[in-house]
VOGU-3710 file (C-alpha; in Angstrom, 3 decimals, decimal comma):
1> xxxxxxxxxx> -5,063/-27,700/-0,129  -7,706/-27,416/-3,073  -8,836/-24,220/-3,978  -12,424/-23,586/-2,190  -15,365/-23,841/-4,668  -16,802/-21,476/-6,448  -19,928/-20,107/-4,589  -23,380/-19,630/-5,893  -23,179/-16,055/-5,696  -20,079/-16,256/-7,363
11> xxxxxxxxxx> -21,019/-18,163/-10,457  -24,447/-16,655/-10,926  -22,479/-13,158/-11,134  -19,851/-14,497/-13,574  -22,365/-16,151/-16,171  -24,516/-12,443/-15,977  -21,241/-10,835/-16,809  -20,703/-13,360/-19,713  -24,622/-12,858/-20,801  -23,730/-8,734/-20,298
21> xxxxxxxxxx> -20,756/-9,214/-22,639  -22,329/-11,611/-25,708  -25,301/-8,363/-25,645  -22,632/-5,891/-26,076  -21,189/-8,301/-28,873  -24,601/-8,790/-30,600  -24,979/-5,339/-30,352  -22,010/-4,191/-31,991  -22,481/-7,069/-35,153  -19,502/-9,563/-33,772
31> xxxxxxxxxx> -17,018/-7,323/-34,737  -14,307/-5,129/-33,442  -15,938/-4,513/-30,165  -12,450/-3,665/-28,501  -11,062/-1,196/-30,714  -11,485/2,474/-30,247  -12,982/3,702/-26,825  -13,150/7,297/-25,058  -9,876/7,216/-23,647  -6,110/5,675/-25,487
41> xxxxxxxxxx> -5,630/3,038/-23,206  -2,986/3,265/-20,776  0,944/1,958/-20,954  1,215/-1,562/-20,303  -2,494/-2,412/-21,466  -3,264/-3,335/-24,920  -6,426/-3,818/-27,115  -7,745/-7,026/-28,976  -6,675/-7,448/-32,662  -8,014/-4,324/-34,875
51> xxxxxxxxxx> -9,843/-5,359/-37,836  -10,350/-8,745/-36,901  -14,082/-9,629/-36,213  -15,045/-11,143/-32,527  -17,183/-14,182/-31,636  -18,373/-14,617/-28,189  -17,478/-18,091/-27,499  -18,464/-18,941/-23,812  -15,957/-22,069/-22,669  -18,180/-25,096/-21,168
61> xxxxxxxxxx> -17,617/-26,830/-17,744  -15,853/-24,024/-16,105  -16,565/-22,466/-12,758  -15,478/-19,077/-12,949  -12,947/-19,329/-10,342  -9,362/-18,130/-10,481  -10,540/-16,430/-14,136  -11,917/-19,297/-16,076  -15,389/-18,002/-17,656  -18,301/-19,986/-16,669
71> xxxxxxxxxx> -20,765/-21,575/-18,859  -24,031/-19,426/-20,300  -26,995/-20,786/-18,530  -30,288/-20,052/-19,611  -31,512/-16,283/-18,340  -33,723/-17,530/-15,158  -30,496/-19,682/-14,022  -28,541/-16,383/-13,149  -30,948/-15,675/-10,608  -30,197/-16,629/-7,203
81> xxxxxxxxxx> -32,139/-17,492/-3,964  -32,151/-14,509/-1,452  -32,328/-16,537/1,202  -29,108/-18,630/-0,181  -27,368/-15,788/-0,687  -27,666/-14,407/2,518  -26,770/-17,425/4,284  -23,231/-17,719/2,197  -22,654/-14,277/2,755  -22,902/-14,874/6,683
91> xxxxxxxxxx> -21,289/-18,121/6,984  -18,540/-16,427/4,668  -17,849/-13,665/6,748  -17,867/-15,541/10,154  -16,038/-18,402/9,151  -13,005/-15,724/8,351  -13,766/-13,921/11,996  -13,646/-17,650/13,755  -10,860/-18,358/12,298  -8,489/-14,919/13,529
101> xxxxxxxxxx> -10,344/-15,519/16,418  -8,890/-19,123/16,467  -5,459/-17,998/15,734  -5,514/-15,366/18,955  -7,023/-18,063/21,454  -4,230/-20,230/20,129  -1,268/-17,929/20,070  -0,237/-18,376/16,708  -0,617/-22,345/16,626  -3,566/-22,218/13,909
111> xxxxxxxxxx> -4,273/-23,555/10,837  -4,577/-19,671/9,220  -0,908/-19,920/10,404  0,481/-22,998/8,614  2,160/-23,133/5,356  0,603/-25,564/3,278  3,125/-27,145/1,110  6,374/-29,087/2,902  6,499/-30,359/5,966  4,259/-28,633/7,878
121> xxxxxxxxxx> 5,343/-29,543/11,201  9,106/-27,895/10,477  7,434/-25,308/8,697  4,934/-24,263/11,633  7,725/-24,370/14,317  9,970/-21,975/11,950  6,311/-19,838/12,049  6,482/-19,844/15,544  10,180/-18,945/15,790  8,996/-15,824/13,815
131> xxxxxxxxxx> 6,732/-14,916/15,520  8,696/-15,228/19,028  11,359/-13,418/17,254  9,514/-10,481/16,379  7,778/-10,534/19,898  11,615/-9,868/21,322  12,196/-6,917/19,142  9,073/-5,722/20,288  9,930/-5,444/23,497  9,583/-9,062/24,881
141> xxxxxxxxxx> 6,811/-10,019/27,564  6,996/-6,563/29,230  5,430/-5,081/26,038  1,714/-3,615/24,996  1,986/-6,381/22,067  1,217/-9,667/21,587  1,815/-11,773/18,666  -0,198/-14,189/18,003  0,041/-15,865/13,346  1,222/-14,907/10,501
151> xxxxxxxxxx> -1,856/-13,124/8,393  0,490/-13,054/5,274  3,273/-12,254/2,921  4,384/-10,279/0,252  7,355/-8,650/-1,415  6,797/-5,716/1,386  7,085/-7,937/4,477  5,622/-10,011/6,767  1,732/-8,953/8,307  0,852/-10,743/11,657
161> xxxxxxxxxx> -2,044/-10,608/13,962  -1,636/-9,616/17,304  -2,964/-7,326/20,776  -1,700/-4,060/21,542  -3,205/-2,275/24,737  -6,178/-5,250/24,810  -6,831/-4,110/20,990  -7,156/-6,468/18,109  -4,411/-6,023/15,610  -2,230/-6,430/12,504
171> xxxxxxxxxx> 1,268/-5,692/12,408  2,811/-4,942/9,276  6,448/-5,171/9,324  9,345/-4,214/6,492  12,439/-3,588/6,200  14,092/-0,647/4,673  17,549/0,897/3,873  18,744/3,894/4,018  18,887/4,837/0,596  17,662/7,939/-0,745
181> xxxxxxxxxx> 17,551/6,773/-5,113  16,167/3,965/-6,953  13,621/1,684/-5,851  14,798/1,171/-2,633  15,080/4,914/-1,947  11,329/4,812/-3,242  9,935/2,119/-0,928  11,481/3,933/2,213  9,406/6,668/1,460  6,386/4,962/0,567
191> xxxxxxxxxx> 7,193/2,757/3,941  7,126/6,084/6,323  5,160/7,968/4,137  2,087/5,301/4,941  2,744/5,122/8,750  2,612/9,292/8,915  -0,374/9,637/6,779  -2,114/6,582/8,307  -1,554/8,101/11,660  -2,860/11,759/10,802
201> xxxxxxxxxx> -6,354/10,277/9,945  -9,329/8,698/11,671  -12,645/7,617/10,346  -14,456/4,736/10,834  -14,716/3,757/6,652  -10,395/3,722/6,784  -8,232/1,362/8,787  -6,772/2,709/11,727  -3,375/2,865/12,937  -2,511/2,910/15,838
211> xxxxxxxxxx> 1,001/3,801/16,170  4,442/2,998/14,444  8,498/2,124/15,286  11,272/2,343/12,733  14,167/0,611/14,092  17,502/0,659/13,312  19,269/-2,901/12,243  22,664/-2,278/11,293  24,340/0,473/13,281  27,328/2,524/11,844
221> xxxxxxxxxx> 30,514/2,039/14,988  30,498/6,184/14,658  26,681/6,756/15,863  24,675/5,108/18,116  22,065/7,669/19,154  18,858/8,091/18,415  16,186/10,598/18,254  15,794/11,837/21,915  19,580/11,116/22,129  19,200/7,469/23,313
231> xxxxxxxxxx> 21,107/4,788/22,150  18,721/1,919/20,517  20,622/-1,520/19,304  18,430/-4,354/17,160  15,948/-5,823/19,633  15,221/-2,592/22,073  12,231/-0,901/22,052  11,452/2,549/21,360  8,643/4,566/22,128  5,732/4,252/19,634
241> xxxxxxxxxx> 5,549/6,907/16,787  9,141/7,277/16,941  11,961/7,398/13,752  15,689/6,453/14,054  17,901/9,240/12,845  20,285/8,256/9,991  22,839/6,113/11,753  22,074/2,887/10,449  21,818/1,661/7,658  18,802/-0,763/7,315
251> xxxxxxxxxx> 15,757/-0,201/9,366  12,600/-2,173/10,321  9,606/-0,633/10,569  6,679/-1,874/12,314  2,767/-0,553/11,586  0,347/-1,490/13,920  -3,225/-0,974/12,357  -6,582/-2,172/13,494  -7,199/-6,020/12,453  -9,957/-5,966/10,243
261> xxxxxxxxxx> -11,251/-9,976/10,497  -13,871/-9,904/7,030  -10,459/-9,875/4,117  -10,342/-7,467/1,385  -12,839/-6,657/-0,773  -11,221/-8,308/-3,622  -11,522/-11,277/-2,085  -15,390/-10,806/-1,015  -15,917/-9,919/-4,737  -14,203/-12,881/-6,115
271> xxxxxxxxxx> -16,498/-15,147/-3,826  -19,235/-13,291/-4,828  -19,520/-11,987/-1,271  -20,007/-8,207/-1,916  -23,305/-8,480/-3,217  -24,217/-6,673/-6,365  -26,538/-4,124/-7,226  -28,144/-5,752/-10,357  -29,564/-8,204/-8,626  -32,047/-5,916/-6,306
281> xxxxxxxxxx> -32,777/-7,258/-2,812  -29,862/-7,744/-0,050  -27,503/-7,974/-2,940  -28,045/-4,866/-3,957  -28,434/-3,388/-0,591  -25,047/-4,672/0,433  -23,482/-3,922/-2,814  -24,388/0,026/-2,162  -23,465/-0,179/1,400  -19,900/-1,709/1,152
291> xxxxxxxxxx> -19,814/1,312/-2,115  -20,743/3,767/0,263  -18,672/3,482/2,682  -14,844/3,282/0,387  -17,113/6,489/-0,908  -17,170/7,925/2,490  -13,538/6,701/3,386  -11,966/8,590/0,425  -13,859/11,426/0,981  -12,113/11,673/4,427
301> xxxxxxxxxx> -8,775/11,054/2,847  -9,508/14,029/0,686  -10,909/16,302/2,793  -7,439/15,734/4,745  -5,683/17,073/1,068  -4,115/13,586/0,287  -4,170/11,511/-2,917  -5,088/7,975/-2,238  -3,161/6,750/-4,862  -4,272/3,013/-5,959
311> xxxxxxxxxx> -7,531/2,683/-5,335  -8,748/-1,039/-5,779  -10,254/-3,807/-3,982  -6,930/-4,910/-2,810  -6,630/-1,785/-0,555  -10,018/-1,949/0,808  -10,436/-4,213/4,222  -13,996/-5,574/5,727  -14,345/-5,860/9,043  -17,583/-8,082/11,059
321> xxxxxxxxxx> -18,648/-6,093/14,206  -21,039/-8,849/15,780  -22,760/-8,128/19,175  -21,790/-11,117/21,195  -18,863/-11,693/19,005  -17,749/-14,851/21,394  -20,497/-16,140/19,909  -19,030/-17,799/16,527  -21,383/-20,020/15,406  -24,030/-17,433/15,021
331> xxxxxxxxxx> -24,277/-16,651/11,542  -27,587/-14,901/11,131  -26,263/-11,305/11,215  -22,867/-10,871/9,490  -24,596/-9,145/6,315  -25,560/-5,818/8,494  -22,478/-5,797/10,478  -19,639/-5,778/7,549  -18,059/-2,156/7,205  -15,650/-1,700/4,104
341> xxxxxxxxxx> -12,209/0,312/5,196  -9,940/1,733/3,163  -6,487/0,960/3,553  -2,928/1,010/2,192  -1,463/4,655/2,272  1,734/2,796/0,604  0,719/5,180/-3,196  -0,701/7,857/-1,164  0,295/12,031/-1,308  -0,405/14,908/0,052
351> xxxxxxxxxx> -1,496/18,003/-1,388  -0,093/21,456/-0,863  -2,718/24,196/0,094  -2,732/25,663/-3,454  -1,923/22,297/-5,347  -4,996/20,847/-7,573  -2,573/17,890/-8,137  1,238/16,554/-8,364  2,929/16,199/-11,565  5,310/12,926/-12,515
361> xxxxxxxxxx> 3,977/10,465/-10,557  3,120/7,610/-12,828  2,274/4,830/-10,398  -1,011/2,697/-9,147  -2,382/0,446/-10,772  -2,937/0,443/-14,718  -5,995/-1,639/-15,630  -7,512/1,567/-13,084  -5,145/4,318/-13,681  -6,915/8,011/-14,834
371> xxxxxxxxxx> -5,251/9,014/-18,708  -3,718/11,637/-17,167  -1,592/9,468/-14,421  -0,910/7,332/-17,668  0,403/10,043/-19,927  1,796/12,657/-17,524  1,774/11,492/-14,357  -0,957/13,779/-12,745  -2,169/12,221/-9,618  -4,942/14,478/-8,193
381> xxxxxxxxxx> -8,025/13,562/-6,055  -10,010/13,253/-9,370  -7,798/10,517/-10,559  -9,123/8,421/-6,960  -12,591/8,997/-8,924  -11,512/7,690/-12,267  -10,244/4,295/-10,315  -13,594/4,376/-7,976  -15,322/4,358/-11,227  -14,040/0,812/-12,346
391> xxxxxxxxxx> -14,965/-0,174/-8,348  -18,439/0,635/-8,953  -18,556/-1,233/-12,174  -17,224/-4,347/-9,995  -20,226/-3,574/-7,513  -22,795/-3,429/-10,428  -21,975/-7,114/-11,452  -20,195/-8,615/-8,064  -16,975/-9,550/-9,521  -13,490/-7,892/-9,651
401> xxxxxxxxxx> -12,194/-6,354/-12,706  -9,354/-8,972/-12,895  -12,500/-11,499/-13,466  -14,446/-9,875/-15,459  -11,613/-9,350/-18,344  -10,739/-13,109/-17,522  -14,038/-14,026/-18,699  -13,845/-11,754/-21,797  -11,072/-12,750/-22,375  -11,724/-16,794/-22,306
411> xxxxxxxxxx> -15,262/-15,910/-24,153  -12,965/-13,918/-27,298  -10,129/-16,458/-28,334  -9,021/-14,004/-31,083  -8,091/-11,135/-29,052  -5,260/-13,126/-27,273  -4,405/-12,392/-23,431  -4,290/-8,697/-23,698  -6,988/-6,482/-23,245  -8,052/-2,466/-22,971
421> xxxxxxxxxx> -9,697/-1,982/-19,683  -10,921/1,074/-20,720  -12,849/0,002/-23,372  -14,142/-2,893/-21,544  -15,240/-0,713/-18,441  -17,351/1,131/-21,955  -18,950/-2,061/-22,800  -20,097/-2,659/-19,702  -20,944/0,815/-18,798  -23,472/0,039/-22,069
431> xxxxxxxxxx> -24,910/-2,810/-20,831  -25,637/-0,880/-17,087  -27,974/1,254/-19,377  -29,936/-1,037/-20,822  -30,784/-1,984/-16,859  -33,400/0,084/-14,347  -29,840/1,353/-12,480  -29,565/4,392/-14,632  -28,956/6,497/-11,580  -26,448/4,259/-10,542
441> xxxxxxxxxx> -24,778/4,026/-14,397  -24,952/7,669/-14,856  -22,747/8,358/-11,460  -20,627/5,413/-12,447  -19,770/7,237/-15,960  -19,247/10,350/-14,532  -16,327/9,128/-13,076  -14,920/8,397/-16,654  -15,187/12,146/-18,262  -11,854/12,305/-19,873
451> xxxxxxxxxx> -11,437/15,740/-18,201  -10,539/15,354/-14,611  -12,622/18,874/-13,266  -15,724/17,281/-15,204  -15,425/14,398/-12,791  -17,431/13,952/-9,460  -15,851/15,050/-5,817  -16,194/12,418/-3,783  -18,616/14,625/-1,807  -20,953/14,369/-4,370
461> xxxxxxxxxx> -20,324/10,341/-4,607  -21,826/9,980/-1,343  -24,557/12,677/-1,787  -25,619/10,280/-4,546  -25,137/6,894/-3,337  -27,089/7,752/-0,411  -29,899/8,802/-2,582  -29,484/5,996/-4,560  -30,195/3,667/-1,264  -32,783/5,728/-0,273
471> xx> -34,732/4,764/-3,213  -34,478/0,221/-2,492
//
């Protein structure tokens, strides 16, 4: 299947973040614009080639997608049609709610479903054999659940789509063992550490879950009981919310979360789908809104005492709430019915009553990790700002950080494949000023003061981007 093309939203945004990046260059005389910075940058993530002078060098005849930098176009070609955008932004949106939609009226025979390389007809039965499968260890047809396609796959497990108690819904599913070292010990925790804190929170900007099973798969002959002293074999349901005791030693557990039908934000910002607030009009508007509400979302997490963790597009779902929403060929409303949820507890911690932060826990993401997760591993709430920071800076220009640094990186031959995030977020937190956003820049810096207390709460995120909209 060939990759879908590049949008017009999409490459507009790319070629203003390739005009953005030859002013910073012209700015700073051709020379050396990625050395230095406010902050070392963190393990893992290099700088260009010190002392070596860098020429802008925009690549013709590319499209911007999947990281290849688009050509320069004159000024007035960045500029894009409202009423275009708006009508890509709907048919975007819907197309990806028709097509879950699809999947459920079909129980699991969709296209969404199919593997594309192979032979898809073997391939699509061995889907479907899945998916029955997993149906019997959920408790056959007597069960709350249906299962309907496979949303997707990782090193984690297998997500599907489903209905549980007439509810829309994903089902994440992994397996674990029962471990308590090493990375295995590590992604037990993380497994049952998500379902708890998932469970303990509700608000409509994070993606709810609804309940959770751990199951035992291998049983040791000496214990077959359970918690509530029941004995549960591989296949045989348990009550939801409930966690095998120790007596096996490999478990499956199964998180069943609201089914949020719009992707991830990553995705909407790599279609140029998100909007983005240099543009003014609906792409702005949208751009704040979607930035609002992961703003509002974290705030809950935090007001809750937990540490996200790895805050990035990735972990942030959209979901399309359409009135009439058997209605799939209306496309005229999608862009004031998306909501942005934050998901993927996987990273996340909780705080003790007295604790400002936990020490030793180098983990998220780098290219949006807080110098203090880098060099000591102190993962508070203010290091969920420091990564929100480099979100807003993907809201400003409508295109992930991953795709930004591809075009920098594709523009600058001579600084090879590695760059410094940090200082790139700076040169682009220069160009923001230049812009009438300087509301908007100055919040988005405060979330880079190299002292974590000097940083923003994300109280006062949401105080501001909501004065911030008032003003379009």
């Amino acid at each position: 299947m060939a990759p879908p093309q590049a949008s017009a939203a999409a490459v507009a945004n790319r070629c203003a973040v390739a005009q953005a990046l030859a002013r910073r260059v012209a700015a700073a005389g051709g020379g050396q614009v990625m050395s230095g910075g406010p902050q070392p940058p963190a393990p893992g993530v290099e700088g260009g080639a010190a002392g070596a002078p860098l020429i802008l060098r925009i690549q013709p005849g590319s499209d911007g997608a999947g990281g290849s930098a688009p050509a320069v176009p004159p000024a007035a070609a960045v500029v894009q049609d409202e009423g275009e955008f708006l009508r890509e932004v709907s048919v975007y949106f819907c197309e990806l709610r028709d097509r879950l939609k699809r999947g459920a009226d079909e129980d699991g025979d969709s296209e969404a479903a199919a593997v594309v390389e192979g032979d898809p007809l073997a391939e699509k039965s061995g889907l479907q054999a899945a998916i029955r499968a997993l149906q019997a260890e959920l408790g056959g047809n007597s069960s709350d659940m249906e299962v309907f396609s496979v949303l997707g796959s990782g090193a984690f497990g297998v997500v599907y789509t489903g209905r549980w108690r007439s509810l829309p819904v994903a089902v994440k599913t992994m397996v674990v063992t029962d471990v308590e070292g090493g990375k295995e010990g590590r992604r037990r925790q993380q497994a049952v550490l998500e379902a708890a804190i998932s469970l303990s929170m509700a608000h409509e900007n994070l993606v709810a879950t609804y309940t959770y099973m751990l199951k035992p798969l291998v049983q040791q002959p000496s214990d077959t009981s359970c918690a509530g002293g029941q004995g549960v074999g591989p296949g045989q349901q348990m009550p939801p919310g409930t966690v095998a005791d120790g007596g096996a030693d490999a478990y499956k557990l199964y998180i069943v979360q609201e089914l949020c039908n719009g992707g991830s934000l990553h995705q909407a910002l790599s279609r140029g789908m998100a909007g983005t607030v240099r543009s003014g009009g609906s792409g702005r508007l949208l751009a704040l809104r979607l930035a609002l509400d992961v703003a509002r979302g974290v705030a809950h997490v935090h007001a809750c005492r937990i540490v996200h963790g790895d805050l990035k597009p990735d972990n942030v779902l959209l979901m399309v709430q359409l009135e009439g929403d058997d209605e799939a060929s209306d496309h005229g409303s999608a862009f004031t019915a998306l909501t942005a949820k934050v998901a993927d507890f996987g990273l996340s911690l909780p705080l003790a009553e007295d604790a400002t932060h936990q020490s030793k826990r180098f983990q998220g993401t780098p290219s949006r990790m807080a110098p203090e997760v880098a060099r000591r591993g102190e993962l508070s709430p203010r290091s969920d700002v420091w990564s929100y920071g480099t979100m807003l800076i993907e809201f400003f220009y409508g295109c992930t950080l991953e795709d930004i640094a591809a075009t920098f990186v594709s523009a600058l031959p001579d600084i090879g494949s590695k760059i410094e995030y940090q200082r790139l977020c700076t040169l682009l937190l220069e160009d923001m000023l230049t812009t009438p956003e300087h509301a908007y820049t100055l919040l988005t810096a405060s979330c880079f003061a190299p002292e974590p207390h000097n940083r923003p709460t994300f109280e006062t995120i949401v105080t501001q981007l909501e004065q911030i909209m008032g003003s379009c």
